[in-house]
N, C-alpha and C positions, 0 to 999 in steps of 0.2 A: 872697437866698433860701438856707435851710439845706440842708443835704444830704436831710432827711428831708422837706422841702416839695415835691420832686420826686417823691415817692412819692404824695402826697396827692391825692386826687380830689375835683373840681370844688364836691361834693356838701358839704365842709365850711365852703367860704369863705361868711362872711355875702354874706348875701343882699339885704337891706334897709337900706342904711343910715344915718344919723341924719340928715342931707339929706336924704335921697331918703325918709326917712317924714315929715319935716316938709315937703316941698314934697306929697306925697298926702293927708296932713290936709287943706291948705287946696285942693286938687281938690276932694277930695271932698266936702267943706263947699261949696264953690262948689256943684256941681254936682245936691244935696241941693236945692234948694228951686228949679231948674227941673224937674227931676223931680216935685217933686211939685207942681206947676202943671200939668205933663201931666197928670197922674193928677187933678186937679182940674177940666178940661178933658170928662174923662168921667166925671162924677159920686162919684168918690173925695170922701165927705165927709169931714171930722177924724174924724169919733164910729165914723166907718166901721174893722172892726180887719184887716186882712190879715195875711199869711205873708209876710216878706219874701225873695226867692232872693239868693244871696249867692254869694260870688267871690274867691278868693284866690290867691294861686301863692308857690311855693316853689321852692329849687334841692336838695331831698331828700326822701325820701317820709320820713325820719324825723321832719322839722320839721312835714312834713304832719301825717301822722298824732299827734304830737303837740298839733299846733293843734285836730284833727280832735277830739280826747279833752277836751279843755276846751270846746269847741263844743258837744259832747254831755253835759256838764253844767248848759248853760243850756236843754235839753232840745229841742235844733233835732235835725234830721235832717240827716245829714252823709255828705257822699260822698269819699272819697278816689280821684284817679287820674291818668294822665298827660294832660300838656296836648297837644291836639289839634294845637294850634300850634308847640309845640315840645316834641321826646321828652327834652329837658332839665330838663322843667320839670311842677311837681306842682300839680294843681288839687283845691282844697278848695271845696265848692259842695255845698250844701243847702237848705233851708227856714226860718226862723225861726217859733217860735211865734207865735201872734197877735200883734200890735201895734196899739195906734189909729195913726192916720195924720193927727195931728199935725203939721205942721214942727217943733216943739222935739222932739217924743219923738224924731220921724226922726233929724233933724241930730244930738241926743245920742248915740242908737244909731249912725248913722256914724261918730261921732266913737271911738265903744267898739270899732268893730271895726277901724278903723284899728292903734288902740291896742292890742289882744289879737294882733291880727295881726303886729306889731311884734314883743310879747313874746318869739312865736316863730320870729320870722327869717321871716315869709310877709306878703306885701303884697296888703292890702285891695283888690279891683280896680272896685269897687261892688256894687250890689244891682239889683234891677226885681222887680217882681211882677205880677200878675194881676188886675183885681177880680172875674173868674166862679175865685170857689176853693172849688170844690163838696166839698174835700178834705177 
């Protein structure tokens, strides 16, 4: 450790990394198409589009907020704030615009947020939604 890595707080060491995004890929691919057997369960049809709620964490609200900013490009609603479970840690959680509900679209889209989430040091932690989205 250098003299100046003593100084350094928590907030700059990666977060996510290349392990630990490629073992959450294949989670959340796993876990993509029991999901949507639930959601199939209560009449969630493909043709059907929902808002998907979405989940991420980070160990800085810069990385946050930064994820936050590219999120709100693909024109979701996006919340930045501390995780309830730990005041270490920053949670990125909003809405996606519509989607059909697919398994390929889904799984693809898991696959993108894994990936986006990665970019900026913040690990995808899944999604759920609703099918009453009067919103």
């Amino acid at each position: 450790m250098g003299l100046f890595d003593f100084f350094k707080n928590g907030t700059n060491k990666q977060f996510v990394s290349e392990p630990s995004f490629e073992q959450n890929v294949i989670k959340q691919i796993r876990m993509t198409p029991l999901t949507m057997k639930e959601l199939r369960k209560i009449d969630v049809a493909e043709e059907r589009e929902l808002k998907l709620e979405y989940f991420f964490y980070t160990n800085s609200l810069q990385k946050a907020n930064s994820l936050a900013q590219e999120l709100r490009k693909l024109d979701y609603q996006v919340e930045v704030r501390l995780s309830a479970s730990s005041k270490k840690l920053f949670l990125v959680t909003g809405w996606t615009t519509q989607m059909g509900m697919e398994d390929e679209i889904v799984a693809s889209w898991t696959k993108k947020m894994c990936e986006v989430g990665y970019d900026f040091d913040c690990e995808f932690d899944g999604w759920g939604t609703t099918p009453d989205q009067s919103y």
